[in-house]
VEXGU-383093 format. One line per 8 residues: number of its first residue (from 0); for each residue x, y, z of N, C-alpha, C. Coordinates in Angstrom, 2 decimals, m for minus. Example, Ala and Ser with C-alpha at 12.3 -4.5 7.8 and 13.67 -1.06 7.14 Angstrom:
0) 13.19,m5.69,7.80,12.30,m4.50,7.80,13.20,m3.30,7.80  12.85,m2.25,7.08,13.67,m1.06,7.14,12.90,0.03,7.87
//
This chain:
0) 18.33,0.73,m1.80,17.08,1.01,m1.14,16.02,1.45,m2.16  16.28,2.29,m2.58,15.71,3.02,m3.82,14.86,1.69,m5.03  15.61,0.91,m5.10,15.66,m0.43,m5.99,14.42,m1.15,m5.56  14.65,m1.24,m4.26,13.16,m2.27,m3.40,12.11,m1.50,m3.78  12.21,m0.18,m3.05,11.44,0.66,m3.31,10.14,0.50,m4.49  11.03,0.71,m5.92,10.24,0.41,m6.93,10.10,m0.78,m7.40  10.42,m1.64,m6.40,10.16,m3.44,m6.70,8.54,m3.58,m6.00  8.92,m2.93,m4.59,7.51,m2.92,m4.20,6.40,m2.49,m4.55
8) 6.79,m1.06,m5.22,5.75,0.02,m5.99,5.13,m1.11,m7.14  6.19,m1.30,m8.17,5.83,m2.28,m9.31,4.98,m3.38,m8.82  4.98,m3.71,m7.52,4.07,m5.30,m6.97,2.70,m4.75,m6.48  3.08,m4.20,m5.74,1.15,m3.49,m5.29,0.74,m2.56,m6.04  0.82,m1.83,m7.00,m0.04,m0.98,m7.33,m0.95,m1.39,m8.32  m2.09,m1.16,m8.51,m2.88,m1.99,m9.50,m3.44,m3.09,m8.15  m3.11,m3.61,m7.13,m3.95,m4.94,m6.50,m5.08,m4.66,m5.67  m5.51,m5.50,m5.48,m6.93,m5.29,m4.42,m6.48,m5.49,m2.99
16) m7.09,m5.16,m2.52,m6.55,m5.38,m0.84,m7.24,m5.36,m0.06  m7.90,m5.07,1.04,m8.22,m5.41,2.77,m7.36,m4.77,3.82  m8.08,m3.91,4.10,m7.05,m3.10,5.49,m7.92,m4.27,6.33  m6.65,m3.98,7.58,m6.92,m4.23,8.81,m7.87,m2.94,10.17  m8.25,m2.47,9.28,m9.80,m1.59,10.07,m10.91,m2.14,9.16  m11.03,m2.59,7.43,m11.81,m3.11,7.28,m12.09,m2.28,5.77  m10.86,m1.24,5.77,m11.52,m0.34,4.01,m10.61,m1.63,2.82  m11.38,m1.04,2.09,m10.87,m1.99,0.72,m10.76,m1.18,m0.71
24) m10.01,m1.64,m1.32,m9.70,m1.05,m2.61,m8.61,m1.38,m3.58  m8.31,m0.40,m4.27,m6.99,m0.88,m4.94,m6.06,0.20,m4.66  m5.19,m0.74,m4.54,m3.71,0.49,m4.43,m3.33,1.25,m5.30  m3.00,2.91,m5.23,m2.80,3.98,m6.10,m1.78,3.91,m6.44  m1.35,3.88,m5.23,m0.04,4.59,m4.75,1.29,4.02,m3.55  2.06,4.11,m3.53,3.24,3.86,m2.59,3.94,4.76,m2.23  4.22,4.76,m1.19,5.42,6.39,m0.92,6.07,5.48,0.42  7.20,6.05,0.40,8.30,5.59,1.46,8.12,7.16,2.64
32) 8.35,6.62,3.91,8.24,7.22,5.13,9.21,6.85,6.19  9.79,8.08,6.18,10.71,7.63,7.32,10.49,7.25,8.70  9.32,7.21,9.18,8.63,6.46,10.27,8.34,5.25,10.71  7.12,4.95,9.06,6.54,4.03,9.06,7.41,2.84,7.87  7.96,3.42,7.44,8.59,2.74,6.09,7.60,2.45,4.78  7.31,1.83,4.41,6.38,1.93,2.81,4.81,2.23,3.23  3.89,3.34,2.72,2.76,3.54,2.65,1.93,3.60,1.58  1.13,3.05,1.85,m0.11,2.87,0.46,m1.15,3.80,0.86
40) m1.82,4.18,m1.06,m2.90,5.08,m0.85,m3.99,4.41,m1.79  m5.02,4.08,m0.94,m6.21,3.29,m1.74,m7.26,4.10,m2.32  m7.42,4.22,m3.93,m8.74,4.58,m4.33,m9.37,4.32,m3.67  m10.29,5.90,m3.35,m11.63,6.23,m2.80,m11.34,6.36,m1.61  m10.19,6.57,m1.01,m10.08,6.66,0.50,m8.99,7.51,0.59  m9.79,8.78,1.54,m8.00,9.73,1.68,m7.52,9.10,2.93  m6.22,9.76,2.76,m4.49,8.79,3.31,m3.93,7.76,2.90  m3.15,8.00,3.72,m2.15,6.53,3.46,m1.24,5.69,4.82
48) m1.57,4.43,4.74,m1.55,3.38,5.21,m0.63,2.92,5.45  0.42,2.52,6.40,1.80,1.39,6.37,1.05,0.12,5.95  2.19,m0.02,5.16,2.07,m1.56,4.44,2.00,m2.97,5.51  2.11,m2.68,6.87,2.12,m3.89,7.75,0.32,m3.62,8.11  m0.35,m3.20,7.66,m1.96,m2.68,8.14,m2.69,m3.68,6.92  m2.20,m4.29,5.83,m2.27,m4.74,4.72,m3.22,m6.90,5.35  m3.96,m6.67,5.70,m4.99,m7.75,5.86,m5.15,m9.02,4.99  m5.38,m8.72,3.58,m5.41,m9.41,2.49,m5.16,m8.43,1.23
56) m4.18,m9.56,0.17,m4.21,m8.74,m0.96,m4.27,m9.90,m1.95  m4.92,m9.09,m3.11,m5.08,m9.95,m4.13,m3.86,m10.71,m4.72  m4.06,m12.07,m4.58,m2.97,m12.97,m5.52,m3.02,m12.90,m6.48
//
């Protein structure tokens, strides 16, 4: 688990993105949640996001 974890961290952080309310930025951050399962935290915007809220991200 742990393994994905920082497979995923290593893939989004650094990208651009598009929420699905409409904020944009780049990803800081990743943290795992036992709720929601993986959450992102976008420069310039406090909180953090489940990764299924994820609209567009940079290729």
């Amino acid at each position: 688990m742990l393994r994905e974890f920082h497979a995923a961290e290593e893939e989004l952080v650094g990208r651009a993105v598009v929420m699905s309310d409409g904020k944009a930025g780049m990803i800081d951050g990743v943290d795992l949640d036992n709720v929601h399962g993986l959450r992102v935290s976008i420069c310039g915007h406090h909180g953090q996001w489940p990764v299924s809220t994820i609209k567009y991200i940079q290729s």
